[in-house]
N, C-alpha and C positions, 0 to 999 in steps of 0.2 A: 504494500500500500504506500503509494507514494501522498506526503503532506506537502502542500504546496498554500503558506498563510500567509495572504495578502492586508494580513491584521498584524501592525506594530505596535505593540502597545508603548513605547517608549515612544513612538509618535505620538498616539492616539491620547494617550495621557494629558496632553499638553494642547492637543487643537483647543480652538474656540473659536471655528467659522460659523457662519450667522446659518441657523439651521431653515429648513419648510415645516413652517406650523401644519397640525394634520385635525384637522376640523371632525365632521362627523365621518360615524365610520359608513356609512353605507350599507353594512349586511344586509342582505332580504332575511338568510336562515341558516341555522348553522348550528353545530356543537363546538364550544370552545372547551376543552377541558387540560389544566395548566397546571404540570409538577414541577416543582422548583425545590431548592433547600430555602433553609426558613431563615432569613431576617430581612432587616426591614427595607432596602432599597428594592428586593423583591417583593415584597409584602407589595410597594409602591407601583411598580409597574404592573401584576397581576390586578391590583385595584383600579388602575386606568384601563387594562384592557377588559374588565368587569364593564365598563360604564359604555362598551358596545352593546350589551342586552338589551333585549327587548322582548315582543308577542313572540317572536319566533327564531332567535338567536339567545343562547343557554351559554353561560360562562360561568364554571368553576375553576375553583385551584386549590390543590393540595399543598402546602410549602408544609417538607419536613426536612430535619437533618438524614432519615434514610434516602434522602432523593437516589442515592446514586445505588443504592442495593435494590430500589423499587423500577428503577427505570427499565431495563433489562428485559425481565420479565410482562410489565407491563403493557410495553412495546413492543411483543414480540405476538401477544394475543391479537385475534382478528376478529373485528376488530379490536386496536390497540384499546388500550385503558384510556390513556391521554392521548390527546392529540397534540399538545405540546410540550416537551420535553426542555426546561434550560439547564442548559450543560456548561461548565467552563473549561479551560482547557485543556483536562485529561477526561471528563466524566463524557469526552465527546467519542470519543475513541472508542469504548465499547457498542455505542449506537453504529458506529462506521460499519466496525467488525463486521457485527453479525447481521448490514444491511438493512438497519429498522427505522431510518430517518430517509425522507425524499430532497431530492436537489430542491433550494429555492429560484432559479435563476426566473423561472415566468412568472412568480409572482412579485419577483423584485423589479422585473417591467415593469407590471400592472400597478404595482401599489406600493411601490419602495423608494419612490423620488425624495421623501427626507431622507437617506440613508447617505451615507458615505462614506468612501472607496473604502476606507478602512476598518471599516463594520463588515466587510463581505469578507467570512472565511470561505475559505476555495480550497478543497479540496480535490485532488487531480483535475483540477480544471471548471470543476461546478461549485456553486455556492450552497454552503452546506448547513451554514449558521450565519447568524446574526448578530455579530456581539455590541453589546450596550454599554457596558463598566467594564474598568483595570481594575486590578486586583492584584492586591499584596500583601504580606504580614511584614510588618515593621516593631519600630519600638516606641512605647508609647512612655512619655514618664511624663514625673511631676516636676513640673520646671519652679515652681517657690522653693521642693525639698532641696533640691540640686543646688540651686542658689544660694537657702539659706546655711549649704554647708559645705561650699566652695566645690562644687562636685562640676564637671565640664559632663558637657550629654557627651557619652557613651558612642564610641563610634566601633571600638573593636569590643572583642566578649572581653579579654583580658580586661580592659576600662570600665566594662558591664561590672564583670564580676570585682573589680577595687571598687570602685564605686559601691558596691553592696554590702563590699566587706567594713567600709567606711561610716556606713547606717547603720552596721549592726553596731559595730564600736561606739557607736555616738548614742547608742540605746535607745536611738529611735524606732525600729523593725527588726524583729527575729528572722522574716523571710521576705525580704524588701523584691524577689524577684517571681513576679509569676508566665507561664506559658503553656500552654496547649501538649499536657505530655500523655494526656490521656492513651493508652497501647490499642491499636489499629491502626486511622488513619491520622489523627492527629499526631501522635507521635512520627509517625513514618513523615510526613509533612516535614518537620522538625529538623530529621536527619537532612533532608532534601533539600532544604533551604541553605541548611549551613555548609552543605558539598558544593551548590552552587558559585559560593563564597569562594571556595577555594580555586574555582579557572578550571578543578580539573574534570575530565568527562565520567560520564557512568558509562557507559558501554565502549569497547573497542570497534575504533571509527570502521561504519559499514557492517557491521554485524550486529548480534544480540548477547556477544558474550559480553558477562558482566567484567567490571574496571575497577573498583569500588573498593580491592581489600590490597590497598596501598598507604604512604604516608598520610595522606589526609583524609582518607577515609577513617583512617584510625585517630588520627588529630579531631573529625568530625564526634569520633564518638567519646573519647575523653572530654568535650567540651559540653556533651550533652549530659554527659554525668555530674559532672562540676556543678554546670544548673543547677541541678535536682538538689543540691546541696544550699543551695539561698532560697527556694520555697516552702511551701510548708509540705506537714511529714504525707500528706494525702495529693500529694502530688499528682499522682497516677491516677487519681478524677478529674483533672483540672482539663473542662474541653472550652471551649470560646467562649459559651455562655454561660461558664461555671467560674470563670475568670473574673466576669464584669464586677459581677457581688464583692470579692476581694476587694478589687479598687477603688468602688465606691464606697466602702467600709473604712477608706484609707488603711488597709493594711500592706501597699504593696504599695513602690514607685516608681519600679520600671518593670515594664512590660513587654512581653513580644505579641503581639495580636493582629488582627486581618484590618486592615484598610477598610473596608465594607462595616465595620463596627465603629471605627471611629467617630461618626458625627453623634452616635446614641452617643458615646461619653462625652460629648462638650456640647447636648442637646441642651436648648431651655428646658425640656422635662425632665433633666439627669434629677433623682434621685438625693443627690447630693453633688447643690452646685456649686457651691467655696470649692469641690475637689476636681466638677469638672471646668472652673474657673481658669484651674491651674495646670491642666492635663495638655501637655502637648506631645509632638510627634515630628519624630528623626527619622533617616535608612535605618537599615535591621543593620544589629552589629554584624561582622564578619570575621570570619577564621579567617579570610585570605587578603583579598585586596579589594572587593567586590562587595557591597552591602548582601549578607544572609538571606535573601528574601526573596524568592520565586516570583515572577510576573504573571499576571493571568491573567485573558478575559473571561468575561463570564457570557452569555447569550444566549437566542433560543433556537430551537429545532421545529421541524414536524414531521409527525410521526407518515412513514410510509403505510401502515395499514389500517388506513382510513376513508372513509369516503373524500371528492375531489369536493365538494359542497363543505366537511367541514373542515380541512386542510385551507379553504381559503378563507375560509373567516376565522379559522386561527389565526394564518398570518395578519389578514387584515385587522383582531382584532387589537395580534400585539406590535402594530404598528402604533397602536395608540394605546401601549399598552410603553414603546419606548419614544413617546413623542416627547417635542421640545416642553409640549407645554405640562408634561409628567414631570421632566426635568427642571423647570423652572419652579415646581413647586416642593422640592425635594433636593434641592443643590446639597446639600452638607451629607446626603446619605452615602455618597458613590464618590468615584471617579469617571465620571460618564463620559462615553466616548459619542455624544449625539451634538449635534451641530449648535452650536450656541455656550457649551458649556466655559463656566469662565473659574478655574478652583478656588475652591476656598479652605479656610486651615483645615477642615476635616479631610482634605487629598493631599497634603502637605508630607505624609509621611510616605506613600507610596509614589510620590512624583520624586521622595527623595531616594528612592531608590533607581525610583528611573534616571533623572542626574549622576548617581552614583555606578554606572553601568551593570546594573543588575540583572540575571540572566533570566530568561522563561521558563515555564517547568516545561522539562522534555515532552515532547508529544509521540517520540517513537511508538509503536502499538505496543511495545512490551513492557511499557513501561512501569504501567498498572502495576504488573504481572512483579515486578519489584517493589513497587509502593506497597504490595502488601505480605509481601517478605520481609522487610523492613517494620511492617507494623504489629506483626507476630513473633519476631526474634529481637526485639530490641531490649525488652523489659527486663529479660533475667540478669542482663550486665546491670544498666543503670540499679537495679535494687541490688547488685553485688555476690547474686547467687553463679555468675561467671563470671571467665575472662569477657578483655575485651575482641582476644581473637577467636576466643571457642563463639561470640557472637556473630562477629563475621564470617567464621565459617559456618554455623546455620545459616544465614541470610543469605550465603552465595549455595547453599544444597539447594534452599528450599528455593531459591529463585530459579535455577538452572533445572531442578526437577518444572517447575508449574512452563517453564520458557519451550523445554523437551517436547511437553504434554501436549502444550498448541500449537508446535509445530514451526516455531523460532530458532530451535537448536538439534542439530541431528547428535 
């Protein structure tokens, strides 16, 4: 499968050309039905493309964190479950595989004149997705603590972790550091980001043999450990929205978390706003030379096995579902890649990454096929029941076994 992604996000990040406002939607009739992961810049765009319904055009949406264990399955029934699938840029890849999404290209004639060049992922040559938002986990801290204790933001972990050790000393926080280490996909996230860091590659160039159990894969994984040591002792639950409570608690000051969360902490509805007052956002630190922090976009699909009736009023309806005038009412959720967008602090940390020349997450097909080798072998190092090479070398069986099975590796 050749990927051919006419979507940069280190462009896309930063446009803010004047977009096509997208008025009523037109449907006569249709099913919309719309799986996403759950938070709130989706929450936002599912709710615009809601406000196509009518007598005879139906829109739901499921937003869960299992989006990407639902999708599969869902999409593969005839008809599918959903007819819209959003994916970002690995959760696209299993739709590709196994053939369960249709090209966009004729209805991005018909009804896709807001859109631009760099919203059309293109796959071998056809447009396959849609993407709306960048997406990156960076670092989020408290710029008053920093300041009020001569602390300079954090640009490598080594700084990360003095800085932390300088909060614990000054008896302000036991575990001044929180991040997503929860064992699956977050964790595996974790590792992914900070290899990125390093320049060096996961796979040997042109094939699918893994690369990964070298100096800074191991550098990767002593750094992940070290973490675990500034959080607290329940670490191993902490997933993106088990994170926020910490913060707003004030119990933690810097943070690693997703770009897509940041406007909920420095929202006028935070919870606690003296904290999100003072909450701002850097690149992800880096083991290498490279801010830590994977690039993504996020977008939407449709599903191939659906009728042609409501395939187009899915698209059409999440055309106004990623319209300018969604976006204008929603600036601080996202980093939007739609015509008009102009950033504000809540994109500040993942444009810092894009500045800082930050890498994409691999899109290889096999690469899954690692993210979740990586999110099943990593636990027993970090809690210290292994090494850290008896680690890598499950991660490179268990990957090389599942790579074998799909027919990646002979």
């Amino acid at each position: 499968m050749k990927f051919t992604v006419k979507s940069t996000v280190a462009a896309c990040a930063l446009m803010a050309s004047a977009g096509m406002s997208w008025a009523d939607c037109g449907i006569e009739s249709g099913s919309v039905r719309i799986l996403s992961n759950d938070f709130g810049a989706l929450h936002a765009v599912s709710e615009w493309a809601a406000k196509c319904a009518n007598g005879s055009v139906e829109v739901t949406s499921n937003a869960t964190a299992e989006h990407k264990n639902i999708q599969v399955p869902a999409l593969t029934t005839n008809p599918a479950t959903y007819t819209v699938a959003v994916v970002a840029s690995n959760s696209i890849i299993p739709l590709l595989t196994d053939d369960l999404i249709r090209p966009l290209d004729e209805y991005v004639a018909k009804w896709g004149g807001q859109l631009q060049e760099n919203q059309l992922i293109r796959i071998n040559g056809k447009i396959m997705a849609i993407a709306f938002m960048a997406n990156a986990q960076h670092l989020f801290y408290r710029d008053d603590i920093l300041a009020e204790n001569g602390i300079e933001v954090p640009t490598t972990f080594d700084e990360l972790f003095a800085a932390a050790d300088k909060l614990r000393a000054a008896g302000l926080m036991d575990s001044p550091i929180t991040s997503a280490y929860k064992p699956g996909w977050d964790l595996a996230a974790e590792f992914v980001n900070a290899y990125l860091g390093t320049g060096n590659e996961f796979f040997v160039p042109g094939s699918a043999e893994l690369a990964i159990d070298n100096a800074d894969g191991m550098k990767v994984l002593e750094t992940m450990k070290q973490m675990t040591t500034y959080m607290g002792t329940d670490w191993a639950t902490y997933d993106t929205n088990s994170i926020k409570p910490i913060w707003e608690a004030g119990d933690a000051a810097l943070s690693i978390s997703w770009g897509s969360r940041a406007g909920a902490y420095i929202g006028a509805d935070n919870p606690s706003p003296e904290i999100a007052a003072h909450t701002s956002f850097a690149a992800s630190p880096t083991v290498g030379s490279t801010p830590g922090g994977a690039l993504w976009w996020d977008g939407f699909t449709i599903a191939k096995n659906i009728s042609d009736e409501d395939a187009e009023a899915s698209f059409r309806a999440m055309m106004n579902g990623v319209s300018a005038e969604m976006m204008a009412e929603n600036t601080d959720m996202a980093v939007w890649l739609i015509g008009g967008y102009e950033p504000a602090k809540a994109a500040s940390g993942v444009i810092a990454n894009v500045n800082g020349g930050a890498r994409p997450y691999p899109m290889e097909p096999y690469m899954g096929l690692l993210h979740t080798a990586l999110g099943s072998n990593l636990i027993e190092y970090l809690q210290g029941s292994e090494s850290a090479e008896q680690a890598m070398a499950d991660i490179s069986s268990a990957y090389t076994t599942a790579a074998k099975e799909a027919g990646y590796l002979n």
